[in-house]
N, C-alpha and C positions, 0 to 999 in steps of 0.2 A: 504494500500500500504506500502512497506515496504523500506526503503530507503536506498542506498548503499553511502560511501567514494567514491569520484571521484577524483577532482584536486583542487591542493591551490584555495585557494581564490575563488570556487563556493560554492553551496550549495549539500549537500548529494544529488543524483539521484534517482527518481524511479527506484526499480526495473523491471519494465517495461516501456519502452519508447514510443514513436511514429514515427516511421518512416514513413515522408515524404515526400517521393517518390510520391506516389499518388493522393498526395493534388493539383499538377501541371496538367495543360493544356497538352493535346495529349503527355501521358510520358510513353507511352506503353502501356497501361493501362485503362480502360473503364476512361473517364472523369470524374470528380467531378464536377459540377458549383462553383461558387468563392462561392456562401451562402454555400452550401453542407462542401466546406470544413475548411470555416471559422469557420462553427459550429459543423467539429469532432473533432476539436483545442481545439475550448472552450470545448466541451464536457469531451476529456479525462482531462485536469486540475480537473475539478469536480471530476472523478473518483481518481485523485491523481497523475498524471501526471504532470512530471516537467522537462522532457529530451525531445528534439527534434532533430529527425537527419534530415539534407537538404543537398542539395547540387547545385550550380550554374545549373548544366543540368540537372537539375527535371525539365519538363514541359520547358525547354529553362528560366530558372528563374522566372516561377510562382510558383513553391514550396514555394521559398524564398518571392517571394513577398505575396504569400497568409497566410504565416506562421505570417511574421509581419503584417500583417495586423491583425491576429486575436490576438497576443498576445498585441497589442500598448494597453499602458492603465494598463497595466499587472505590478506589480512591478518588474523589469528587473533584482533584487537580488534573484528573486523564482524562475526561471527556468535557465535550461539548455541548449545552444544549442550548437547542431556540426555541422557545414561544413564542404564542401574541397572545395581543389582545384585541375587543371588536367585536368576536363572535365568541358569546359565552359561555359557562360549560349548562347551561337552561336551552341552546340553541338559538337563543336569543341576538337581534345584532344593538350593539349599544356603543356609537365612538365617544361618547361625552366624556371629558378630560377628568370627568367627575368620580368614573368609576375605574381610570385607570389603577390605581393602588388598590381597589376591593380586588381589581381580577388578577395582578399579580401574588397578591398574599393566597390566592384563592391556587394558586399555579404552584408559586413553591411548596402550599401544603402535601397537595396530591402529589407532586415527584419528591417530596421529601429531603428536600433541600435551603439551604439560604440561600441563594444568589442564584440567579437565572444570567448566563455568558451573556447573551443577546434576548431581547425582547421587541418584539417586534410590532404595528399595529395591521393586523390582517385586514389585506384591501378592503381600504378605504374609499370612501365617496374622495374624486381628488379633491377638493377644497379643504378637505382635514390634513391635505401632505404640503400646504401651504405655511410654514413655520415664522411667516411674517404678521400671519392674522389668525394664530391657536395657541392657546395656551397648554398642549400636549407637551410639548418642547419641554419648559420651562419643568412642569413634572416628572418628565425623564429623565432630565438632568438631573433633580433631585433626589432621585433615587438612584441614580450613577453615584451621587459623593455619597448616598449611605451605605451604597456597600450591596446593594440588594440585587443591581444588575450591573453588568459591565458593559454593556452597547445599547444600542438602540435602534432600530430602523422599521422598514413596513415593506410587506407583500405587494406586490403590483406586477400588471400586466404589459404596460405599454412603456418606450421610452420616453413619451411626454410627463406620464407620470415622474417616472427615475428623475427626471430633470429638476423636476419642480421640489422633489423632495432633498434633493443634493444639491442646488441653490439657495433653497432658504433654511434649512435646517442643519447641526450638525452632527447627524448621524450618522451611524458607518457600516450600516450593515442594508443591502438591499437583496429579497427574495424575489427573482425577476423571473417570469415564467417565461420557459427559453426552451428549444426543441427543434428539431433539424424542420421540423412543419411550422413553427413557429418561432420565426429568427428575429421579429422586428425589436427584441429588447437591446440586442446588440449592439445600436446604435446607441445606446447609452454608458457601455462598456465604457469607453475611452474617457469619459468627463469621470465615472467610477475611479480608476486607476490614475488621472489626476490629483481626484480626492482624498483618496488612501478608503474607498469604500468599498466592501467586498460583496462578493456578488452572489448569492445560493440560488443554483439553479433548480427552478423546479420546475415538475411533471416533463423531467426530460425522456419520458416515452410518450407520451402525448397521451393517457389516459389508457396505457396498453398497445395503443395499434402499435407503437415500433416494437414492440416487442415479435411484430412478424406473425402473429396466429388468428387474427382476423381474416376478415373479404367479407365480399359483397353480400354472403349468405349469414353473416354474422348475426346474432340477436344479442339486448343486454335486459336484464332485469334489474339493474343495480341503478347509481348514480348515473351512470351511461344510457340510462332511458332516455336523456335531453337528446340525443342524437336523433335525425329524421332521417326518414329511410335516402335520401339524397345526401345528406350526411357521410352516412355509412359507406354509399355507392362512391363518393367522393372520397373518401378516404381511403379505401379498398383499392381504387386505380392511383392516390400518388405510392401507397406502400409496395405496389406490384412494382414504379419505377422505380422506388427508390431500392429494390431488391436484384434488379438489374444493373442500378449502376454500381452497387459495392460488391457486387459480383459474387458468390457460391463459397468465396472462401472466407467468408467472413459473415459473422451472424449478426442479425440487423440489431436487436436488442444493444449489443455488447458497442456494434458501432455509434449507437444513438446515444449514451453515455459519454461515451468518449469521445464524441463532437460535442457535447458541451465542457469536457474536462478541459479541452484542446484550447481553451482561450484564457489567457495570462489574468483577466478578470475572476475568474470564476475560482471561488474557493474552494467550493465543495457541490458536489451533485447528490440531489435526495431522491433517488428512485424509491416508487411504491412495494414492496415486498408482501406478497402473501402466504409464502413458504420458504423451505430454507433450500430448497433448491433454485429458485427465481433470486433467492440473498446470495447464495455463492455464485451463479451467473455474472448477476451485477456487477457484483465487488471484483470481478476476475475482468470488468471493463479497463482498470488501468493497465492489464498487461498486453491489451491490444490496441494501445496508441493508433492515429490516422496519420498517415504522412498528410505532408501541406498539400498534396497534388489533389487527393481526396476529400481533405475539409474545402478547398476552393472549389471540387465540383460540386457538394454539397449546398454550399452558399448561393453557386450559380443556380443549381435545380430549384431550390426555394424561389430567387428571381425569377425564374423563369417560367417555371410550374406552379409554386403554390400561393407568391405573393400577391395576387388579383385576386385569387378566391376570399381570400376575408377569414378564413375556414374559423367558424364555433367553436367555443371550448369545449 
């Protein structure tokens, strides 16, 4: 595993992280049992895992409590973790500056810790990432000098956001949804690594489909319900191209990871895991780096193929 600079005072991060999301009770997602996912915890540590992303609405705060529970015991100076806040562990969304300290006291309980690495606020309406006219800022910072979190940043989608929230604020952590189908966060890379702000790439398989076992006959019952059957069809033919151009000797899952590792911005990648066979996959993404000839036809494909479509999350 190869480990990136993150924020004062943690420890360097895995290049690959753990997202999660689906370590929680009913979070859209086939269930885990509390053994099941106590023990893809432990597991990825083994493989070199030291980043965890959570959040208060995984599972209504079983992420969070099933995450502490596998890491207690653990030395709390070896890993990493992120939270937010925004969306709470009632399901509820709430950005008022009012309840930022109820939801992180609410966060360190259930992982069983003091101090949260990064704290982040989960996309946000963009007017809350405006640090010239909220008073979120001023809070976070105050819980930076107590000791309670070490960073601070927010979840987003687009680079206009990224912008907005790295010109008026000074945070240093951004979660940028980033994916060989979904590259426009990129554009925000460069003003990041001016700033000294790090980047965690998420749903760098685009909700499964790069993982290559999709097409057009697909169905989902899960969160993947938003998808329309044109959706589907459309995602189905760029994953057929994109399995043509990295060509048979290389597995599309393991590629899609490592186009997002592949960018000096990007700290750490949180692919979704729902068994430990899908966890040793991923985490075996940094031993198959992309030469640059292949990450620039990837960027080109996205121009050329996917960037007009708009494509839905």
């Amino acid at each position: 595993m190869k480990y990136n600079q993150f924020i004062n005072n943690s420890p360097k991060v895995s290049e690959i992280g753990l997202g999660a999301w689906q370590l929680g009770e009913n979070t859209g997602w086939d269930s885990l049992s509390e053994k099941d996912a106590i023990d893809l915890v432990k597991k990825s540590i083994d493989l070199g895992v030291n980043f965890f992303d959570t959040a208060p609405n995984y599972g209504l705060g079983t992420s969070e409590i099933r995450l502490g529970k596998a890491l207690k015991g653990t030395d709390r100076d070896s890993f990493v973790i992120n939270t937010k806040y925004g969306h709470n562990a009632s399901g509820e969304l709430n950005y008022s500056s009012d309840v930022i300290r109820e939801s992180l006291e609410g966060s360190l309980r259930r992982l069983q810790v003091e101090y949260i690495d990064s704290f982040i606020i989960h996309s946000p309406p963009f007017e809350i990432l405006d640090g010239t006219s909220n008073d979120h800022y001023d809070i976070l910072e105050a819980l930076k000098d107590e000791g309670k979190i070490r960073a601070y940043g927010a979840s987003v989608d687009t680079p206009e956001e990224m912008e907005l929230f790295m010109n008026t604020t000074s945070g240093k952590v951004i979660e940028a949804f980033f994916n060989i189908l979904h590259q426009e966060t990129a554009a925000g890379f460069p003003l990041a690594k001016k700033k000294g702000v790090k980047i965690i790439a998420k749903i760098p398989l685009d909700s499964g489909w790069l993982s290559g076992k999709y097409d057009e006959t697909s169905t989902f019952t899960d969160i993947r319900e938003r998808w329309t059957r044109e959706d589907i069809q459309t995602r189905a033919g760029l994953v057929r191209q994109l399995k043509n151009l990295i060509g048979d000797d290389r597995d599309l899952a393991q590629t899609a990871i490592a186009f997002c590792a592949a960018y000096d911005a990007v700290a750490t990648v949180i692919p979704g895991n729902k068994n430990l066979s899908q966890l040793k996959s991923n985490a075996e993404s940094v031993q198959h780096p992309l030469s640059n000839d292949l990450i620039e036809k990837l960027e080109q494909f996205y121009k050329d193929k996917v960037k007009h479509l708009n494509l839905p999350w």
